[in-house]
N, C-alpha and C positions, 0 to 999 in steps of 0.2 A: 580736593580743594581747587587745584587747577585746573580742571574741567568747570568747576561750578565757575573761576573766574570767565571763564574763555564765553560760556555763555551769558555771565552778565555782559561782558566784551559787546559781544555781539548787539543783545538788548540795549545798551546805553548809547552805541552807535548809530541803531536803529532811529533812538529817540530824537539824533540832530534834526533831523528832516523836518517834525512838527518843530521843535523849539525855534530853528531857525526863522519857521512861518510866525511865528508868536512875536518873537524880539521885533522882526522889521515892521511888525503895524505900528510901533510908535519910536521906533531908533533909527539915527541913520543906517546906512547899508555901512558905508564904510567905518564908522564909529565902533557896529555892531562885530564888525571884522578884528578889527583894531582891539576893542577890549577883551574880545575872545582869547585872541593869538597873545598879546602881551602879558596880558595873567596869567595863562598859562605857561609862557617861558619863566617867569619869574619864578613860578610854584616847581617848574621842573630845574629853574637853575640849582633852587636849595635843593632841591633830591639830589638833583648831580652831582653837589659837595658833598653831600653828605654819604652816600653808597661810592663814589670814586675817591673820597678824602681831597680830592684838590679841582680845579680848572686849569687842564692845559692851556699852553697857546698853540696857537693853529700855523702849519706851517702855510707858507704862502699859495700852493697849490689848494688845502682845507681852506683856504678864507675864501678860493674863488667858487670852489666846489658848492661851498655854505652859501656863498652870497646869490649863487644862480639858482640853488635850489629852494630859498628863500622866497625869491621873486618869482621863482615859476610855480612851488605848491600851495605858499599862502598867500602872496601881495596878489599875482593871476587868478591862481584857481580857486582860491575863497571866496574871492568877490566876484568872478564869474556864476559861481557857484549859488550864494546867497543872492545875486542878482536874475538869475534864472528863477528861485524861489518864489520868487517875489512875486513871477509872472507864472509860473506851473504850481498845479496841485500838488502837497508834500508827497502825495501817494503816487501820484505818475515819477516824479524827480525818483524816487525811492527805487523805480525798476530802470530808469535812464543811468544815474548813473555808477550804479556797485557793478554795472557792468566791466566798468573798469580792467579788472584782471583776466577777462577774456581778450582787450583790444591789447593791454599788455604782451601777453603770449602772444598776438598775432604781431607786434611791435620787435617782440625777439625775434621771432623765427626771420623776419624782413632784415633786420638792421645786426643781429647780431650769431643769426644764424643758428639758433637753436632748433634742436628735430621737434616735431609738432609731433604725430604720431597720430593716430585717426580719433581717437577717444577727444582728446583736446582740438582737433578739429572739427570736429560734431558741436562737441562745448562752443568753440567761437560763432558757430554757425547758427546756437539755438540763440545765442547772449544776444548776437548782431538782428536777428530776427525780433526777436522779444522787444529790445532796444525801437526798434523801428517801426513796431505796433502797437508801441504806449506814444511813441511821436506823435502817431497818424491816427491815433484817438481807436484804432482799428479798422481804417480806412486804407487799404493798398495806395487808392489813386488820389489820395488826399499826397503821398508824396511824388508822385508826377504832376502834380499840379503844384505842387512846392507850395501848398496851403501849411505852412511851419510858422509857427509863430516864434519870437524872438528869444521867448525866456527858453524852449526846446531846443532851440540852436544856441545858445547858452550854455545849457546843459551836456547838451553831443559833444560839444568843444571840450568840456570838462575833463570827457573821458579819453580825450589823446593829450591833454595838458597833465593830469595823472598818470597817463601811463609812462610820458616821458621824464615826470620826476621820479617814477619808479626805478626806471630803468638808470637814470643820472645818480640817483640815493646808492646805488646798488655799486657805484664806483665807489662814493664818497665812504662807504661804510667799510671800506679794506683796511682804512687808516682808523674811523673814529668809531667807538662804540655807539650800538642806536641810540642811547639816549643823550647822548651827549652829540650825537647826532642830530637828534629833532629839536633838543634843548636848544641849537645853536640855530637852526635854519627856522622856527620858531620866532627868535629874537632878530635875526636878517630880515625876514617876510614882514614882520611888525612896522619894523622903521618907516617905512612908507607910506604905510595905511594910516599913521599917527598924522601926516603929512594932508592926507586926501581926508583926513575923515575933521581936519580944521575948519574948512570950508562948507561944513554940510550946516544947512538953514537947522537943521533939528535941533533943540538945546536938550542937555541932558534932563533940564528940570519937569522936562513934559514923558518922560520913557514912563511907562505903567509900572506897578507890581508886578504886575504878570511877566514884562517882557525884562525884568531885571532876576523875574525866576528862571526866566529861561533861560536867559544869559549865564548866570551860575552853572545852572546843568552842562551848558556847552562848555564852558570851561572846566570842572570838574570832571564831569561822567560821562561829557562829551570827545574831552580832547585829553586829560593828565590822566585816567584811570586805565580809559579801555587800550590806552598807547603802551602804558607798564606792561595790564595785562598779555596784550600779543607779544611781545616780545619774551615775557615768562614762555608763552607758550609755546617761541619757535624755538629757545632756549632748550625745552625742556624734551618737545616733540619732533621739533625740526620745520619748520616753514613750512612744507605742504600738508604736514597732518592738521598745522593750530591754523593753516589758509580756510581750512574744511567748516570752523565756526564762522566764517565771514560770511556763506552762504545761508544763514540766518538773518543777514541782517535786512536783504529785499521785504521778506514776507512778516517782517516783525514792524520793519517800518510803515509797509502797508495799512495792518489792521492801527497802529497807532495813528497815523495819520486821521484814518478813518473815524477810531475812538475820541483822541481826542480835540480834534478839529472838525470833525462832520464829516469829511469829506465820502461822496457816495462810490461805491464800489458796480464797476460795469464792467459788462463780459468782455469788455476789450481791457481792462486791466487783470480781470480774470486769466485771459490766456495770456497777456504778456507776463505776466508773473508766474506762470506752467512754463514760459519757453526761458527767462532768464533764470528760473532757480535752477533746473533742470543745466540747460547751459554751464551755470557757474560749477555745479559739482562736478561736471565731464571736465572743465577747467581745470578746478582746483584734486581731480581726484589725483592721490599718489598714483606715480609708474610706479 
């Protein structure tokens, strides 16, 4: 049963990529941020009483910890994120950035001095390549000529705004359990976005069907399911065996993109998607 979770995990995560393309044709960017993150704290605060029996308080070091990690993984990197969307194919965004835990590991071994070891360095080196030939559409000299478009550099930013909430969550969580952990930083990240997403011309009474389906997804199978499930599974396997399902999620989100959005599949996302899956498992493999 845990296995089957780890690969829905994967597959539901996959799915954010097209939902996110869906909601923003007719919701604001920051509205659609905003109603994501706050449902979903709300939906994880009840779980959190309910499996921990109570809500600590945070001591003042947890409030700061919460509060930075808040503003750098969801109020930053969501709206980076979904704002990069907006301008890139779900399918290119989809190999740009689960690159992530590759710039991670290369974010340790610099700042916190962890042993790389050649397997994991191959991995950074396939992730960083792959990463840089879904940019360049497959064009080496499209990036010497800094031919990048905005929502791309959007995107690339994402994946060192991630790595360093990783690497910051990974203090916070000495003291607080994950879920009570993302429950809180969650509800930090929200406040903000409630703030910027006041301001946006878009009224909610114009949002489609369609982009209110997808909104549920992100918040459900998007953001409260596949969050339990990893954590079951570093619980159960330990972080680098249940890291190993995350490497599903490039090539799942790909053909979804593709299915459900249209978008066409070209030999230059063909090989970025050979060099970042490939990449991610040398990453993610157990020493």
């Amino acid at each position: 049963m845990l296995y089957a979770k780890l690969v829905l995990m994967a597959l539901f995560w996959s799915g954010v990529f097209p939902a996110i393309a869906i909601v923003l044709r007719s919701m604001g960017l920051y509205t659609s941020v905003f109603l994501r993150f706050a449902c979903a704290a709300l939906l994880l605060l009840a779980l959190l009483r309910w499996r921990e029996g109570r809500l600590r308080h945070l001591s003042p070091r947890e409030v700061v910890l919460v509060v930075c990690l808040g503003l750098l993984g969801i109020t930053v990197y969501n709206t980076m994120f979904s704002a990069g969307l907006a301008r890139v194919e779900a399918s290119r965004a989809a190999l740009i950035v689960p690159t992530n835990p590759a710039f991670t590991a290369l974010l340790a071994v610099l700042f916190l001095r962890e042993r790389l070891g050649v397997a994991r360095g191959i991995g950074i080196a396939l992730c960083v390549a792959g990463a840089l030939w879904v940019l360049a559409r497959g064009d080496p000299a499209a990036l010497l000529r800094l031919e990048i478009g905005v929502g791309e550099l959007l995107l690339f930013a994402c994946i060192f705004i991630w790595s360093a909430y990783t690497l910051l969550g990974s203090i916070a969580m000495s003291s607080l359990s994950p879920l009570a952990l993302t429950t809180y930083v969650l509800l930090a990240g929200s406040l903000p976005l409630a703030f910027a997403s006041w301001g946006e011309t878009e009224t909610l009474a114009q949002v489609t069907w369609q982009s209110w389906v997808a909104l549920g997804y992100l918040i459900v199978f998007g953001t409260v399911l596949p969050f339990q499930w990893f954590y079951e599974g570093v619980r159960a396997l330990g972080a680098a065996r249940a890291s190993q399902f995350i490497n599903l999620v490039p090539p799942l989100a790909v053909v979804e993109s593709i299915l459900i959005l249209g978008e066409a599949f070209t030999p230059a996302l063909l090989v970025g998607a050979a060099l970042v899956i490939a990449g991610l498992y040398l990453t993610n493999k157990p020493r």
